[in-house]
C-alpha positions as CSV (number, residue, x, y, z in Angstrom):
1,X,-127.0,72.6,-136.4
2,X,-124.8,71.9,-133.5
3,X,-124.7,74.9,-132.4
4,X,-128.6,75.0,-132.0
5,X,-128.2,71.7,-130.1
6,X,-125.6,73.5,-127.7
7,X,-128.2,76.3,-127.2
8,X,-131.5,74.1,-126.8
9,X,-128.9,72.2,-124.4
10,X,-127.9,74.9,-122.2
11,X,-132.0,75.9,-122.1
12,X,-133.0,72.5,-120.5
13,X,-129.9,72.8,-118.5
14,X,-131.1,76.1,-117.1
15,X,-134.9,74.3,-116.3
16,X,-133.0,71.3,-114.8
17,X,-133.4,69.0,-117.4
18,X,-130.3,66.8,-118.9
19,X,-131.7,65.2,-122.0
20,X,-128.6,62.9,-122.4
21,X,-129.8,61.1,-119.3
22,X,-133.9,61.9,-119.2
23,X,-134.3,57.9,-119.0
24,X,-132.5,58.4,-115.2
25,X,-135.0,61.7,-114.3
26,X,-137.8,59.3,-113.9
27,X,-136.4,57.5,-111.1
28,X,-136.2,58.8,-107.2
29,X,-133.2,61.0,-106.6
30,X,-132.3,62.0,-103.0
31,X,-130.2,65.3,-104.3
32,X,-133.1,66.4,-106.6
33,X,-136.8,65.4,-105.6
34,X,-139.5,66.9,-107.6
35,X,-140.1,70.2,-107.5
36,X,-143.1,72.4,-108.8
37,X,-140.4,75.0,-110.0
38,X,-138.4,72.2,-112.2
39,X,-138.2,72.2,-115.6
40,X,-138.9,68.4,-115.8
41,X,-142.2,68.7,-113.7
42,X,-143.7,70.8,-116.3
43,X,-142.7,69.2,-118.7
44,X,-143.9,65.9,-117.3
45,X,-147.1,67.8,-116.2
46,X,-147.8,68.9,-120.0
47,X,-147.8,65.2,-120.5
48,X,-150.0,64.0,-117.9
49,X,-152.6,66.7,-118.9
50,X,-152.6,65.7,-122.4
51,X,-153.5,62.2,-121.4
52,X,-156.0,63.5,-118.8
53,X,-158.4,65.1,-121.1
54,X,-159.0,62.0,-122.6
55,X,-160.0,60.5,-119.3
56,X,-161.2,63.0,-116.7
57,X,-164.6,62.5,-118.0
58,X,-164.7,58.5,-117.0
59,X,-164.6,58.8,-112.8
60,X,-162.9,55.4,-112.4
61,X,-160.7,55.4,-115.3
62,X,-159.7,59.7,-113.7
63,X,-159.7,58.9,-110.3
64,X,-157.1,55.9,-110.9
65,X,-155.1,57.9,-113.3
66,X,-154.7,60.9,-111.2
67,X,-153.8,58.5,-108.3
68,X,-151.0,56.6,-110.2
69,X,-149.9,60.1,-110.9
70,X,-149.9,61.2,-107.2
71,X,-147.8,58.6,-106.3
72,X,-145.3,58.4,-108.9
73,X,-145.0,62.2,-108.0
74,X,-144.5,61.7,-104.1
75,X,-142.1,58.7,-105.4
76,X,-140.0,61.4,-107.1
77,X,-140.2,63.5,-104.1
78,X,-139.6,60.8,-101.0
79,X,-138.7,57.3,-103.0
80,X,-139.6,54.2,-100.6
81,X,-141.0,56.7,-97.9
82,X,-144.3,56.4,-100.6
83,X,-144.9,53.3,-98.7
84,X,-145.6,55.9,-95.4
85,X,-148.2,57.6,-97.6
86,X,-150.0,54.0,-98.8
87,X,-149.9,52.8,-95.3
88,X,-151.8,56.3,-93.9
89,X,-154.4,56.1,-97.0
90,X,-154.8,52.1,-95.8
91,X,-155.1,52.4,-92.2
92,X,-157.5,55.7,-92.1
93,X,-159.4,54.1,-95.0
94,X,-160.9,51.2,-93.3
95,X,-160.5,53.0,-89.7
96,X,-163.4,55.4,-91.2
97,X,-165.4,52.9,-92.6
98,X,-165.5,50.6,-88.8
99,X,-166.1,54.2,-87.3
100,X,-169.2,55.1,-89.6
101,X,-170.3,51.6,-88.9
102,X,-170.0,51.3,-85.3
103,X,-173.0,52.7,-82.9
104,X,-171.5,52.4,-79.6
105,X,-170.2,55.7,-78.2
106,X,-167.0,53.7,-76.5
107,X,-166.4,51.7,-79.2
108,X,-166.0,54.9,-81.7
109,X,-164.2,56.5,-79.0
110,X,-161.8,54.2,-79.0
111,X,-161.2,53.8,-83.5
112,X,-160.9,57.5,-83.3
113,X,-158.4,57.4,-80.5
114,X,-156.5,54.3,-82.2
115,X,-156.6,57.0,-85.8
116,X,-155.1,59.8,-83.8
117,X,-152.2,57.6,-81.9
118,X,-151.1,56.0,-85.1
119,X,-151.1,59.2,-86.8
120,X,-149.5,61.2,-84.7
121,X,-146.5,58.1,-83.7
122,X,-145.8,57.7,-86.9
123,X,-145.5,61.6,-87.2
124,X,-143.3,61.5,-84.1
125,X,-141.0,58.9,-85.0
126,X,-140.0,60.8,-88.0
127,X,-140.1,64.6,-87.0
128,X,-139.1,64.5,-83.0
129,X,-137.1,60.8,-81.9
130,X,-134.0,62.5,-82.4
131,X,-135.0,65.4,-81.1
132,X,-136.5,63.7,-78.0
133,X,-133.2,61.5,-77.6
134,X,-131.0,64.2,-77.4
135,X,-132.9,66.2,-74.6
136,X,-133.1,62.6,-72.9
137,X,-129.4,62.6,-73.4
138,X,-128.5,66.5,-72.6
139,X,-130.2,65.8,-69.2
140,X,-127.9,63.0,-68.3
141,X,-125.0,65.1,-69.8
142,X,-124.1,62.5,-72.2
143,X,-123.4,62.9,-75.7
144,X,-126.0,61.8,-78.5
145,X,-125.4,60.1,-81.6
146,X,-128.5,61.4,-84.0
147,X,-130.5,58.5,-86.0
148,X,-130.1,58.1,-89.3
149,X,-133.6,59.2,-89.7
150,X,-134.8,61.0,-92.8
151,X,-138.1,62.9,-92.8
152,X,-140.5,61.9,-95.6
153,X,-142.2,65.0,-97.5
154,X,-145.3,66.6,-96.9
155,X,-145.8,64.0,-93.6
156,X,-147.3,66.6,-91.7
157,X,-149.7,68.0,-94.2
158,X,-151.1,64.4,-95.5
159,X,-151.5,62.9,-91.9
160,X,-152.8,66.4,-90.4
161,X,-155.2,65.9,-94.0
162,X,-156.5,62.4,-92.9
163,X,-156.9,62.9,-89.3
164,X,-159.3,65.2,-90.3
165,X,-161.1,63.1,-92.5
166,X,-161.1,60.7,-89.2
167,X,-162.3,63.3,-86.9
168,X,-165.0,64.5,-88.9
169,X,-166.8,61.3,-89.7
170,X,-166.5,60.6,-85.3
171,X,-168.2,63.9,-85.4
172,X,-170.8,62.6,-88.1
173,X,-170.3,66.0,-90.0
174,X,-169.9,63.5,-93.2
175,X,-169.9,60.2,-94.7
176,X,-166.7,57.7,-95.3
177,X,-165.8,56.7,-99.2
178,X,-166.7,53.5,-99.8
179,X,-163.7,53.1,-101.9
180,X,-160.0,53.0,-101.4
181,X,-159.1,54.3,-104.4
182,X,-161.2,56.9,-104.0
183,X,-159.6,57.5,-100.5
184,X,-156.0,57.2,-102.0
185,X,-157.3,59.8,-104.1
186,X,-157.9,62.4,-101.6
187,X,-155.2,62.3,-99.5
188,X,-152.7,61.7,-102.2
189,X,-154.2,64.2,-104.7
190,X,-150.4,65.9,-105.9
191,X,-150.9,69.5,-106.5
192,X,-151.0,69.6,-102.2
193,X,-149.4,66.4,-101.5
194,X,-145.9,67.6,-100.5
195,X,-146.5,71.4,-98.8
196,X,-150.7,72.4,-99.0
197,X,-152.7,73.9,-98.0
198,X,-154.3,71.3,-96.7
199,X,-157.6,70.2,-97.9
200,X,-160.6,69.5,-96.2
201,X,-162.7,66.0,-96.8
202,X,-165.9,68.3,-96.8
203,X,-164.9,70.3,-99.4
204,X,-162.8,67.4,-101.5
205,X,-164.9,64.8,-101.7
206,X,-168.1,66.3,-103.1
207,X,-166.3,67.6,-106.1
208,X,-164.7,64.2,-106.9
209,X,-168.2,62.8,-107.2
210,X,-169.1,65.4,-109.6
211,X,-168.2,65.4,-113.6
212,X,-165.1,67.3,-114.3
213,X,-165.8,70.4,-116.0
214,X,-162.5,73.1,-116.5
215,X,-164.3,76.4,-117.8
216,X,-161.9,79.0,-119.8
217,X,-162.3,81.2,-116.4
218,X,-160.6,78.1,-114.4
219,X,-158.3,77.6,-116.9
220,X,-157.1,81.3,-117.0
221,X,-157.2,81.6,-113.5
222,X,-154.8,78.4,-113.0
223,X,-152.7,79.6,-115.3
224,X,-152.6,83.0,-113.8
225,X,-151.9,81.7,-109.9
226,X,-149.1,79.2,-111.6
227,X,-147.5,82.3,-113.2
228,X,-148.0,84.1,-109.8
229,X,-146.4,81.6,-107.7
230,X,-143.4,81.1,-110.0
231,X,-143.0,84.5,-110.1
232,X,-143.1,84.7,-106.2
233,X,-140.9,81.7,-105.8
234,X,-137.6,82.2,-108.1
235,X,-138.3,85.7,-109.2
236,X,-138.3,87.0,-105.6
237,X,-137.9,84.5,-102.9
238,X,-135.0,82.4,-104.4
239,X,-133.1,86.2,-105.1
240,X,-133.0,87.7,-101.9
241,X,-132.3,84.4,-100.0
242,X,-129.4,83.6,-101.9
243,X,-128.1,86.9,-102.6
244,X,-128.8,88.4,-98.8
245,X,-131.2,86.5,-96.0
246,X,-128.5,83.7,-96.2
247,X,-125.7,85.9,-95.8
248,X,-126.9,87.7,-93.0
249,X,-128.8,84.3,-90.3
250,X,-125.3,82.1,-91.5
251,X,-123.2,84.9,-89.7
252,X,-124.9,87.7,-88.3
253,X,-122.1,88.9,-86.6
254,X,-120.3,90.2,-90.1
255,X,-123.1,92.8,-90.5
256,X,-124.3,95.8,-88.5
257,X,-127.5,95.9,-86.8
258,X,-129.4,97.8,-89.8
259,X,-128.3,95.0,-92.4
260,X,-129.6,92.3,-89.4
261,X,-132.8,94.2,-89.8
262,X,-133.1,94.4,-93.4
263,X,-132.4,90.4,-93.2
264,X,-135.0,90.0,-90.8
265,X,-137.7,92.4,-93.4
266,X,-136.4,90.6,-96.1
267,X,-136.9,87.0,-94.6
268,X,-140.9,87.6,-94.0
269,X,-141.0,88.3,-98.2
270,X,-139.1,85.5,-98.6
271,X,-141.1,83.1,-96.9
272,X,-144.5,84.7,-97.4
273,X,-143.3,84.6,-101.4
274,X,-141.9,81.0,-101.3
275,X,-145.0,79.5,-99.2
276,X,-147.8,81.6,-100.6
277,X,-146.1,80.9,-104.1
278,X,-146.4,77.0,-103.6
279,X,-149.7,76.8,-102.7
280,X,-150.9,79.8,-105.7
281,X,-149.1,76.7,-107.9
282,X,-151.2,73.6,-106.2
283,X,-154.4,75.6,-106.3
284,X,-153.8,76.9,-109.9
285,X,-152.7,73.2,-110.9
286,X,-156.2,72.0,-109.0
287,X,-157.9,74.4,-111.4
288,X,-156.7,72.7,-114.6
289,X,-157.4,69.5,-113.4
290,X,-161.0,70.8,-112.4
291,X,-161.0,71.0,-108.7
292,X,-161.3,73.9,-106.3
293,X,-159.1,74.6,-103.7
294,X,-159.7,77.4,-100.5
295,X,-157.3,80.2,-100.2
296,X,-154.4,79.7,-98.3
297,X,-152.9,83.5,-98.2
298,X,-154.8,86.5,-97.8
299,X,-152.1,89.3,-97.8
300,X,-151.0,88.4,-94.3
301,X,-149.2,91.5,-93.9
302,X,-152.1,94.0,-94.0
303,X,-153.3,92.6,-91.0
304,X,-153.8,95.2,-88.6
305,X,-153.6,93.1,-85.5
306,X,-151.9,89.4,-84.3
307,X,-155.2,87.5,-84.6
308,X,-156.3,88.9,-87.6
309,X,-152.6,87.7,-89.2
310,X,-153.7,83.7,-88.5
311,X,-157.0,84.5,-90.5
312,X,-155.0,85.4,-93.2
313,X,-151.4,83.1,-92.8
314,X,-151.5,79.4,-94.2
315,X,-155.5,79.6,-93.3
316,X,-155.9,76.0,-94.3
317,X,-153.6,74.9,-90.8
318,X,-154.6,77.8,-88.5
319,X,-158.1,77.1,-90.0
320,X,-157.3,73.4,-88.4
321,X,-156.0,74.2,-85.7
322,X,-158.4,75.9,-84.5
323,X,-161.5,73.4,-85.7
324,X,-159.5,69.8,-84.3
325,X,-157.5,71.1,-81.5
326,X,-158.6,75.0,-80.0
327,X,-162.1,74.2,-80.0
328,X,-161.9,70.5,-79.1
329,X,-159.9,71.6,-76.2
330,X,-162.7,74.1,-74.9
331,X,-162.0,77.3,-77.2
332,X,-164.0,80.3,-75.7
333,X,-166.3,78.7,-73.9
334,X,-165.1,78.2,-70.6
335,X,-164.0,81.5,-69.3
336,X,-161.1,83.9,-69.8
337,X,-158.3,82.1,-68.2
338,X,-159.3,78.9,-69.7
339,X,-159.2,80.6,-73.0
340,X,-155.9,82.1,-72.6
341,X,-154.4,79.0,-72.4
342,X,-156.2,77.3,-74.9
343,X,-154.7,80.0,-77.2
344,X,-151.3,79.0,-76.2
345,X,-151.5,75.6,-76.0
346,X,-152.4,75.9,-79.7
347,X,-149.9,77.7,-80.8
348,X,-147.1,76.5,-78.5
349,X,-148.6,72.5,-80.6
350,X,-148.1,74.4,-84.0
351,X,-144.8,75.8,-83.7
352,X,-144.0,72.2,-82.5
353,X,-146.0,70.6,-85.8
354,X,-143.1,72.8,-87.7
355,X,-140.5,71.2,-86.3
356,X,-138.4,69.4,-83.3
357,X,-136.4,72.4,-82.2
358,X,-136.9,74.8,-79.2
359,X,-136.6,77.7,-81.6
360,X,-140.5,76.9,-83.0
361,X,-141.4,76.0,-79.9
362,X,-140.3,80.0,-78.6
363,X,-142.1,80.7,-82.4
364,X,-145.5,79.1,-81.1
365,X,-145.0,80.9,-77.6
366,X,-144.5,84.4,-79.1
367,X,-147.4,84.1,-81.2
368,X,-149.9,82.4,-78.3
369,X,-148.6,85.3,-75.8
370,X,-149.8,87.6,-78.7
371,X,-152.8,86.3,-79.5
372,X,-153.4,86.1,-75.7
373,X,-152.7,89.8,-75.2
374,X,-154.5,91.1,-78.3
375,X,-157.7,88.9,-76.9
376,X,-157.3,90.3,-73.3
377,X,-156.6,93.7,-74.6
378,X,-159.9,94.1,-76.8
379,X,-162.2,92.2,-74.0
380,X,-160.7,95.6,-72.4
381,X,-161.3,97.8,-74.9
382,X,-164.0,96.6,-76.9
383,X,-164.7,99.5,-78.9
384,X,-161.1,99.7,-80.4
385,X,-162.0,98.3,-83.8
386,X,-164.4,100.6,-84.4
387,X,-162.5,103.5,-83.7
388,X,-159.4,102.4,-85.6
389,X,-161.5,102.0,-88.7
390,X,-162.4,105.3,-88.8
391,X,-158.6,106.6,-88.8
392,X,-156.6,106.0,-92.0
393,X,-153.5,106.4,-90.0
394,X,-154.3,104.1,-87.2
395,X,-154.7,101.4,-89.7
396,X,-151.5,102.6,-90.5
397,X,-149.5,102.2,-87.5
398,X,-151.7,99.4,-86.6
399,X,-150.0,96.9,-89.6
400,X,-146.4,98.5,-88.8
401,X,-146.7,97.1,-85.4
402,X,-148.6,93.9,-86.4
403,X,-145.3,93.4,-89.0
404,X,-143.0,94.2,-86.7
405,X,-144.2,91.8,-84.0
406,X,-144.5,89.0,-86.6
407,X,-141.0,89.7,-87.7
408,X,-139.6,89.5,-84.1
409,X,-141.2,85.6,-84.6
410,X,-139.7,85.0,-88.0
411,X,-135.9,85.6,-86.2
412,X,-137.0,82.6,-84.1
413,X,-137.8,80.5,-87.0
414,X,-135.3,81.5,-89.5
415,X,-132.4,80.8,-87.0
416,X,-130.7,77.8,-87.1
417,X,-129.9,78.3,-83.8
418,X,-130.4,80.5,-80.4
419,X,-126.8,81.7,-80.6
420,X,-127.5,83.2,-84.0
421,X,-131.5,84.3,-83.1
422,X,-129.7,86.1,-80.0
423,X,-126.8,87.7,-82.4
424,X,-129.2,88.8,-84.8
425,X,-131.7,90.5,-81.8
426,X,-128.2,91.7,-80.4
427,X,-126.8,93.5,-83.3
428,X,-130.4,95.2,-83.8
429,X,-130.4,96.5,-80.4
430,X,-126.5,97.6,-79.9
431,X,-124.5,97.8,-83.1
432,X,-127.8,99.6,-85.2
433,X,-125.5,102.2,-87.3
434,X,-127.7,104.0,-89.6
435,X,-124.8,105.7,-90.8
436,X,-124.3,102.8,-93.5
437,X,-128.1,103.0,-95.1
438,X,-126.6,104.5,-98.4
439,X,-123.5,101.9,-98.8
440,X,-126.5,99.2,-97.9
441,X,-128.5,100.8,-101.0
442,X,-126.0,101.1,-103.3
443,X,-124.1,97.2,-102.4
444,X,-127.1,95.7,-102.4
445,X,-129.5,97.7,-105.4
446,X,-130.9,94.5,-107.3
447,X,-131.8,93.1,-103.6
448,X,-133.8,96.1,-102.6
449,X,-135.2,96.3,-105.9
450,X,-136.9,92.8,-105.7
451,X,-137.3,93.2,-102.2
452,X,-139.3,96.5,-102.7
453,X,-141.8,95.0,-105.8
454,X,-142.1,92.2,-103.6
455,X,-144.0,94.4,-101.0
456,X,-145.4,96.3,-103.5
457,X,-147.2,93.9,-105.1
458,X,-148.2,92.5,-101.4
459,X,-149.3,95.6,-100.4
460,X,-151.5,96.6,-103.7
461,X,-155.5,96.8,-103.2
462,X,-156.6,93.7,-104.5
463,X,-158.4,95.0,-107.4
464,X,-154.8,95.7,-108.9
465,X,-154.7,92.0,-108.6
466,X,-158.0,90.7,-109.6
467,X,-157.7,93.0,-112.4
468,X,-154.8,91.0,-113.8
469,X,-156.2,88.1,-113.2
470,X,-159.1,89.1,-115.2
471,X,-157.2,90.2,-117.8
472,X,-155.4,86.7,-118.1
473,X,-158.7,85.2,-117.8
474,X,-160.3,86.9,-121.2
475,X,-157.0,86.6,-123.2
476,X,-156.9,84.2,-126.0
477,X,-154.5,80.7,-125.4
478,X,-151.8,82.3,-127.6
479,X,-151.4,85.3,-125.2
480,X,-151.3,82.8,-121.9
481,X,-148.7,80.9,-123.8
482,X,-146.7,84.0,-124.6
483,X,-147.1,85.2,-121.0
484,X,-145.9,82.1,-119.8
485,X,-142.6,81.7,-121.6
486,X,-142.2,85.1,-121.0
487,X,-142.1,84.1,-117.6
488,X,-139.8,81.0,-118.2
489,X,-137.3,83.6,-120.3
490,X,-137.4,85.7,-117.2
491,X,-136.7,82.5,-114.5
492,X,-134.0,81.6,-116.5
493,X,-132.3,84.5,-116.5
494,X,-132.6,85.4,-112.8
495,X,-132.3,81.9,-111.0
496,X,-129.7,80.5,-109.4
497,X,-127.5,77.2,-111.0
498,X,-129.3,74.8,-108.9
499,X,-133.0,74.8,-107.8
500,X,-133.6,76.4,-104.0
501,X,-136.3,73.5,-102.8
502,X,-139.8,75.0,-101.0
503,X,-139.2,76.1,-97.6
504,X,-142.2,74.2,-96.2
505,X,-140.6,70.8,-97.9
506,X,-138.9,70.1,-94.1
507,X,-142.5,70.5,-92.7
């Protein structure tokens, strides 16, 4: 009997859990905040879903529940920064409801501009004071002390999420809740609280009003993307960033030019798996509790140009970006030049929205002088498109070169500094020796292998895909069950001792 104690032990050890001190998991804990791909949010998730059948069918007693939830969650993930998120639900609340309210064009003007300042200080204190201090400081060559300043999770996606709801209602595209709790509910709704996608009021709010339904092809879907995005988060990403990626951006010096390339490759799976993965797991989570979310990844890496890679990365923020600030600012329709740096401006304000560091500010820039080229370059040649889609092999070469481009950005934004994003660009171009490839394949076999299905499974049609969904879809419960410790079995097996966090988590 013991030893069946030891072995259930070491099992909730491996999922994170320490049941000789669950009492303590409920409260905050600044080393371990929650995580989707903890063993103690499913488990606490199995319990909040048997309690929610019981009352998704009541809309007050549902909405308050699922709103209690949220913030319990984002307590587990921020602690007392969960006052931040109150205070933004609060504020935009009854900003929206004076703003629906009020007739005079100045006076609306003026709420929506009060919204946006708030919003965006209160996102500035956090992400960019130190940042700003210490170019204040580097100017005056003096030295900075940093602020003890910690970042609360998921700011950037919730306030982005509410200044949207703002904007919209200025725009009289819809029509303010008349409830907070219904507000709270939006903007705190968990399964894209902390890292997305972010959710539109327009598409949100019409489905709270509605009865919560959860067909057996929502259910099998959810289950399906949760399986996917585990799988994509501690099957792949977690592997190779451990066991290579970090090896090569913490000192890329130690390795040649061809292992600083493969690190580069590896580092767009790693962060299309552990992003994409996240929001597969909020949107499959959405489904079981009978909501809808868009798609946030669409095989980015097929694209076969720049421009058609931000249709298909984190569409819910280039999807933003371009309604609230590209098109606000003019978009297209004042002439090329005009356009051209609308582009850029864009993207030079969302490689800043990632984070207060020159290196996603040169992100941003890379991809706005992209996007600029690619625009100027088909207002040139507008019959390009047609032509390439006629030529399999144009396609071809067409989303080598699109990869390749995007990867050159990904050095930028995987560095933690320019000394390394130079040394890594350095040892590309002068210290390549292909001579090692078959050391590389043989020291590092279980890295290529994940690295490889990774791509593979990217770069399958998306019937393959659908098909499995499908499949997942008509199976009985028993066989989703199976499939899903199955899945479990295999996460324990492969993952590391302690659990990686999502990348977007500092975002």
């Amino acid at each position: 009997m013991l030893e069946n104690n030891n072995w259930l032990g070491e099992i909730f050890e491996k999922l994170g859990l320490d049941i000789h001190k669950l009492g303590v998991q409920f409260l905050y804990d600044p080393n371990n905040p929650m995580l989707f791909n903890s063993g103690f949010f499913f488990f606490l998730f199995l319990a909040f879903l048997f309690l929610y059948r019981y009352c998704r069918k009541n809309e007050l007693l549902r909405n308050l529940y699922v709103m209690l939830f949220s913030f319990y969650f984002y307590y587990k993930s921020s602690g007392i920064y969960l006052l931040v998120l109150i205070f933004v639900c609060t504020f935009d609340f009854f900003i929206g409801r004076l703003l629906y309210r009020t007739e005079r064009k100045v006076s609306r003007k003026w709420l929506v501009t009060l919204s946006l300042i708030v919003n965006i200080c209160m996102l500035g204190y956090f992400k960019y004071t130190n940042f700003i201090f210490d170019l204040f400081y580097s100017a005056v060559n003096r030295q900075f002390e940093p602020f003890d300043i910690v970042l609360p999770v998921g700011i950037s996606f919730f306030t982005f999420q509410s200044m949207s709801y703002i904007i919209d209602i200025y725009r009289k595209q819809i029509e303010p809740l008349q409830r907070w709790r219904d507000y709270a509910f939006y903007v705190s709704f968990f399964p894209q609280l902390v890292a997305g996608p972010i959710v539109r009021a327009r598409d949100f709010i019409p489905q709270m009003k509605q009865p919560v339904f959860v067909s057996g092809e929502m259910f099998g879907r959810g289950m399906f993307l949760i399986m996917a995005g585990l799988f994509k988060k501690v099957i792949i990403s977690d592997y190779i960033s451990l066991n290579f990626v970090d090896r090569i951006f913490d000192n890329p010096t130690l390795y040649t030019g061809f292992e600083n390339l493969m690190g580069v490759y590896a580092y767009a799976l790693q962060i299309y798996c552990d992003f994409s993965g996240y929001s597969d797991m909020a949107i499959g989570i959405a489904l079981l509790l009978g909501f809808r979310f868009n798609i946030n990844f669409d095989s980015p890496y097929k694209s076969t140009s720049i421009t058609e890679f931000w249709r298909r990365w984190h569409i819910s923020l280039s999807s933003w970006l371009r309604d609230y600030l590209y098109i606000s600012m003019g978009g297209n329709r004042k002439g090329k030049v005009r356009t051209y740096i609308n582009l850029m401006l864009t993207m030079l304000i969302g490689g800043f929205w990632h984070g207060a560091s020159l290196l996603f500010v040169l992100w941003g820039a890379w991809h706005g002088l992209l996007l600029v080229l690619h625009k100027w370059f088909r207002s040139i040649f507008p019959a390009s498109k047609e032509v390439r889609s006629r030529w399999y092999w144009t396609n071809v070469l067409s989303i080598i070169l699109t990869f390749n481009l995007v990867c050159i950005g990904w050095v930028f934004f995987r560095s933690p500094s320019m000394e390394v994003a130079k040394s890594v660009f350095s040892r590309i171009f002068t210290e390549f020796h292909p001579e090692i490839v078959w050391d590389f394949i043989s020291g590092y076999a279980n890295v290529l292998f994940f690295i490889c299905l990774g791509f593979l499974l990217h770069f399958l049609p998306h019937r393959y895909s659908e098909g499995m969904a499908r499949k997942i879809e008509m199976s009985p419960v028993s066989v989703k069950a199976f499939a899903f410790a199955l899945l479990i079995v295999l996460v324990i097996q492969i993952k590391s001792s302690e659990l990686q966090p999502f990348i977007y988590f500092q975002f």
